[in-house]
VOGU-3710 file (C-alpha; in Angstrom, 3 decimals, decimal comma):
1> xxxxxxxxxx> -44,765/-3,361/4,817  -40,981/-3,069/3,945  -39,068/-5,497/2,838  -35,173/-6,219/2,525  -34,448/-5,936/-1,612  -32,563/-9,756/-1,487  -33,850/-12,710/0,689  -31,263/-12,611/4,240  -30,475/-15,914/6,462  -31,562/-14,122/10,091
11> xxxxxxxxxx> -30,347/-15,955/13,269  -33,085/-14,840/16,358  -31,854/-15,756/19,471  -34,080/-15,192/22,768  -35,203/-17,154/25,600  -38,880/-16,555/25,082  -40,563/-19,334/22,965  -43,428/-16,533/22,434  -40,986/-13,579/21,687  -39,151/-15,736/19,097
21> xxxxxxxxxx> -42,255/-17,116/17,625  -43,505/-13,373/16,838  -40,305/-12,610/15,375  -39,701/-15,061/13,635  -43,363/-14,745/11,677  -42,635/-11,227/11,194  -39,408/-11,833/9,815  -40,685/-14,531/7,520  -43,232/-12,939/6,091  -40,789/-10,275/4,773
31> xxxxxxxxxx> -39,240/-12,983/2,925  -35,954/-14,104/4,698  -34,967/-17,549/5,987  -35,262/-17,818/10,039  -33,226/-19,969/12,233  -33,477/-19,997/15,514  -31,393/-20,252/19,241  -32,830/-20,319/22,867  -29,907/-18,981/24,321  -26,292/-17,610/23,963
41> xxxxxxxxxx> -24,375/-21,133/23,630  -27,131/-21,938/20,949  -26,274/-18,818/19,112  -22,593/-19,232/18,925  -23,578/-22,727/17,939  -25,618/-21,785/15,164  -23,686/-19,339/13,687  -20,778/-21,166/13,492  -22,669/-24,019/11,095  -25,076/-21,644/9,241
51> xxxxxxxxxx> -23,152/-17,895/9,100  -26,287/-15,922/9,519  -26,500/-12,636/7,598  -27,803/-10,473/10,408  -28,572/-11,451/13,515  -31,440/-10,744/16,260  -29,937/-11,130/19,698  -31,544/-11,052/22,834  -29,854/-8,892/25,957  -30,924/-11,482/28,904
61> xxxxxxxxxx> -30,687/-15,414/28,163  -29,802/-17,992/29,883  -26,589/-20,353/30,133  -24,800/-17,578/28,356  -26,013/-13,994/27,741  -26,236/-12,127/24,323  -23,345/-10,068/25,437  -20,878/-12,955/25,664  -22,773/-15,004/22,522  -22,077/-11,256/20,669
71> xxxxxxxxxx> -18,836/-10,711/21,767  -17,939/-14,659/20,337  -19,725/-14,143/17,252  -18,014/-10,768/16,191  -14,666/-12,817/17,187  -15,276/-15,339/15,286  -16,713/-13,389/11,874  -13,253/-12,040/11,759  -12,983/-9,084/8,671  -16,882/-9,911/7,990
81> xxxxxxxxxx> -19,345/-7,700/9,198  -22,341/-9,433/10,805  -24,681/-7,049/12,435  -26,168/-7,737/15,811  -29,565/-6,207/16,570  -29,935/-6,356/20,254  -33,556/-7,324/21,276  -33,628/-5,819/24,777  -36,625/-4,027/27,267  -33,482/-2,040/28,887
91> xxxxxxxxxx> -34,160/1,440/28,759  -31,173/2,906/31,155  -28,321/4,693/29,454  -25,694/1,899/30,437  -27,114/-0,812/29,626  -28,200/0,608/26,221  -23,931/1,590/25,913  -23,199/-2,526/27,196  -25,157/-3,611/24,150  -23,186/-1,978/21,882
101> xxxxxxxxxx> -20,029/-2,719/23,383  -20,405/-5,839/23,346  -20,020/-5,373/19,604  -24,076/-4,960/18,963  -24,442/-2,898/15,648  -27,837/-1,451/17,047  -30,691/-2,209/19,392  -34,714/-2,526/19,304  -36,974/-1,855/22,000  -40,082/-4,155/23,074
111> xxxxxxxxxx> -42,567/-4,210/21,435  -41,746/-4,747/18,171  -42,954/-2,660/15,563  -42,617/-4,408/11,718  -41,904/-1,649/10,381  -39,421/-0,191/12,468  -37,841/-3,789/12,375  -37,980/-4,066/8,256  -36,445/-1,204/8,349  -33,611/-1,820/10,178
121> xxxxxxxxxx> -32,841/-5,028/8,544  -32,345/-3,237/5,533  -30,087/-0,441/7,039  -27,968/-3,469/8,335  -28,232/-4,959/5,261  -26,645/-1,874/3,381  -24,164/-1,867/6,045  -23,190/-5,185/5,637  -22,848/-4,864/2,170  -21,049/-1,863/1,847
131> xxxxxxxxxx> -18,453/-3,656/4,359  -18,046/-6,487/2,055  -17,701/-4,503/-1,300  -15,034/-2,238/0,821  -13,161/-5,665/1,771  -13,372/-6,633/-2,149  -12,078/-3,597/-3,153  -8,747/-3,088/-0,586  -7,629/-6,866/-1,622  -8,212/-6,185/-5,132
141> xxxxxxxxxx> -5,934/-3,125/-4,628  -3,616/-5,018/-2,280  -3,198/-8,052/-5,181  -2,958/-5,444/-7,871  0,010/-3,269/-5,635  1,785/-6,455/-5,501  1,509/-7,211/-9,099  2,885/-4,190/-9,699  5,878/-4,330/-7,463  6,396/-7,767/-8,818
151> xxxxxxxxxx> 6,761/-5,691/-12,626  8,838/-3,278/-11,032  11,520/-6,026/-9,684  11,887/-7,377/-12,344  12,575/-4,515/-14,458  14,899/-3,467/-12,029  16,879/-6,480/-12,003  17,308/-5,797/-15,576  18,053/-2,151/-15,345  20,727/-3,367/-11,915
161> xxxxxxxxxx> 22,137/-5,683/-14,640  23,113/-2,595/-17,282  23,157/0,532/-15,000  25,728/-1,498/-12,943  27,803/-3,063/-15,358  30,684/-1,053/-14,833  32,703/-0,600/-11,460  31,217/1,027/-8,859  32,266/-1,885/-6,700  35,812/-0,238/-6,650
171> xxxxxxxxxx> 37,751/0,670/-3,785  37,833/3,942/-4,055  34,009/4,668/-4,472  31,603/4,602/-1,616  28,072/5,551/-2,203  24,703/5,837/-0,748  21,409/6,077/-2,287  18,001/5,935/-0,864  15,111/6,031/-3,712  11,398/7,214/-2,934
181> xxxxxxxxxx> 9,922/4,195/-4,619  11,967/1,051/-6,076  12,206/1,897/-9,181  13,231/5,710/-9,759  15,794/8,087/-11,525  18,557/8,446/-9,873  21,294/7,108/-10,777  25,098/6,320/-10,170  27,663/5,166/-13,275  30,942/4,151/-13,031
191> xxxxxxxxxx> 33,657/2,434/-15,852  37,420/2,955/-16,594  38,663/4,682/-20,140  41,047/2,383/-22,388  43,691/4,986/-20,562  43,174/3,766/-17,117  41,265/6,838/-16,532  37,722/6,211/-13,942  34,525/7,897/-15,495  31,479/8,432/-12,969
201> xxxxxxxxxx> 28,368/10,125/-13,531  26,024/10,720/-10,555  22,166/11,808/-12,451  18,846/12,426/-11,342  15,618/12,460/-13,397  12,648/14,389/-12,959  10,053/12,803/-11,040  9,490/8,930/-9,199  8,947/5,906/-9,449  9,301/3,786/-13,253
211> xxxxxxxxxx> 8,762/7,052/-15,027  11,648/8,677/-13,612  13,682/5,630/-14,871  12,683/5,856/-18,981  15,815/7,889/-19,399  18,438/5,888/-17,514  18,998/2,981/-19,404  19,548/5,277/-22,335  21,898/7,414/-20,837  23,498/3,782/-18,908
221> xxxxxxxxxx> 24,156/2,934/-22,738  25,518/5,900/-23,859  27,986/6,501/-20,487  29,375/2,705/-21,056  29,581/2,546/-24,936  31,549/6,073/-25,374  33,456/5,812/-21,756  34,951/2,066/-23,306  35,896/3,688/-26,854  37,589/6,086/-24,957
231> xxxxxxxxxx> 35,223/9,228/-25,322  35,888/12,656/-22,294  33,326/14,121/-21,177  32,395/16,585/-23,659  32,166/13,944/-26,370  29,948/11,546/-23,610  27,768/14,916/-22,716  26,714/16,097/-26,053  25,539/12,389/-27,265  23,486/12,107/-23,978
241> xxxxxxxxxx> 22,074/15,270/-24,584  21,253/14,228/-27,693  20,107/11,037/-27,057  17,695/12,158/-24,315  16,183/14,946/-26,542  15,262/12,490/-28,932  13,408/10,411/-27,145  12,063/12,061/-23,511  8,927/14,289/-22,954  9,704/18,096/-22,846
251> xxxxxxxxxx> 9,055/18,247/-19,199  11,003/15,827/-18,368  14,681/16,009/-18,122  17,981/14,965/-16,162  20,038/16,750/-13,506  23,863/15,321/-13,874  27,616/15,414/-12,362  30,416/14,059/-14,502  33,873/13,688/-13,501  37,130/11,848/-15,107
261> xxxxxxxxxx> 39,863/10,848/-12,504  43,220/10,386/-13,794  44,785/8,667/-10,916  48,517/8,975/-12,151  48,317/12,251/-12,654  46,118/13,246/-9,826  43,645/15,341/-11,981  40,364/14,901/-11,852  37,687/17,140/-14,220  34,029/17,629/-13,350
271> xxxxxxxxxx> 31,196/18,523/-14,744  27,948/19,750/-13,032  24,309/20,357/-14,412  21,742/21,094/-12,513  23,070/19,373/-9,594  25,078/20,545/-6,573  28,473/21,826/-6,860  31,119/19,335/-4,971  33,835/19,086/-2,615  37,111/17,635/-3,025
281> xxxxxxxxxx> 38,221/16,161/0,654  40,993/14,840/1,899  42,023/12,080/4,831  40,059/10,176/7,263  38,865/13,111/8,988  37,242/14,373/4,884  39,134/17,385/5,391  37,581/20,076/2,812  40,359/20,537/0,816  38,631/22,474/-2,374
291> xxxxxxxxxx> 35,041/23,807/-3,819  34,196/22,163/-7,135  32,185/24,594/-8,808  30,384/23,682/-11,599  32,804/23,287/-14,158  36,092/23,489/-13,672  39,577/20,938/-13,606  41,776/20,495/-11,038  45,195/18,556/-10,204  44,950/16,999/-7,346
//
């Protein structure tokens, strides 16, 4: 005879003293801990105090069928799978189907047959236990996706801190930026020269997520340090370069638009690497006034 590989806590319920006294000796004898239920209310009751493993559940009781007592019992197990055997002499299609949707995992036939019933306990079994594991594993992946997210806050709070340090909160600049993940490369800098002059650089690493970012705090340092001593653009360019060479991966690089906008005398030069040329526009209406290209310097 078969028997389950760990000892199980099996709830039989059925209205027959002799039907549950048979199963209950065969299920003992292959080693797992019986309890026991008359009918449907019984059941529920049962299960709620004890939580059953697997349960055996008669089709046709009294005071409250195994179709109700199932459908209650898979309510109240929640995310847990508890299989339901149904115990049942129905042999029409339908009423087979009505076991099962009242949430019964599988069905047995009378007579019973030891064998056939060891080894469906152990299917269940398996079942159940691959359900569980499964549950362990998404909330172990959930708690570690959070802790993660929690990093990536936090380092992003820092990063907000430096990449934003200058003045992009100026009138005149209005920008929109929608990342893949929370922390990414892209990246918009703005800060004024000693001259009164406005310095942005609009960039865009390789890549997603905190990888894409390695290079922007870097190139955040370099933009502010040399844009406040009063550095153009082809002083600012060649550190970054530089800068970035030394320290990121070969496959890895940044795409990157530069311009300096000398408000009193209207000019404004750009500078465009691997990024899309521009447009200059003018009015409320954004009125295409000139193509950028990508490099060139124009009065305004």
């Amino acid at each position: 005879m078969q028997s389950s590989p760990k000892k199980l806590c099996i709830l039989i319920a059925d209205d027959s003293a002799s039907d549950r006294l048979l199963l209950s000796t065969i299920v003992a004898r292959q080693g797992h801990r019986v309890l026991s239920a008359g009918n449907g209310v019984e059941a529920v009751a049962i299960f709620k105090a004890e939580s059953p493993h697997l349960i055996l559940m008669d089709a046709m009781m009294p005071v409250m069928d195994g179709f109700e007592a199932a459908r209650r019992i898979k309510a109240m197990s929640g995310e847990s799978l508890v299989p339901i055997i149904f115990l049942t002499s129905l042999t029409e299609g339908e009423a087979l189907a009505r076991c099962l949707d009242a949430g019964g995992d599988d069905f047995m036939s009378k007579p019973y047959n030891p064998l056939v019933l060891a080894a469906k306990l152990n299917a269940m079994n398996r079942l159940r236990v691959l359900h569980e594991t499964v549950r362990q594993q998404r909330d172990q992946i959930s708690k570690h996706h959070e802790y993660l997210l929690n990093e990536q806050r936090v380092a992003k709070a820092v990063f907000d801190q430096i990449a934003h340090a200058g003045c992009l909160g100026a009138g005149n600049i209005r920008y929109l930026q929608s990342p893949y993940a929370l922390f990414n490369g892209d990246l918009m800098l703005a800060a004024y020269t000693p001259a009164g002059h406005m310095q942005v650089l609009l960039g865009d690493f390789t890549g997603h997520g905190l990888p894409a970012a390695v290079g922007a705090m870097p190139l955040a340092e370099v933009f502010y340090g040399m844009t406040a001593k009063g550095y153009g653009l082809v002083e600012i360019l060649r550190e970054m370069n530089a800068k970035l060479k030394r320290i990121l991966p070969v496959d890895m690089f940044c795409c990157a638009t530069l311009l300096c906008i000398n408000l009193a005398q209207r000019q404004v030069e750009v500078w465009s690497g691997g990024l899309p040329d521009g447009y200059l526009l003018r009015g409320a209406q954004g009125e295409l006034c000139r193509w950028l290209p990508v490099t060139c310097h124009w009065a305004c």
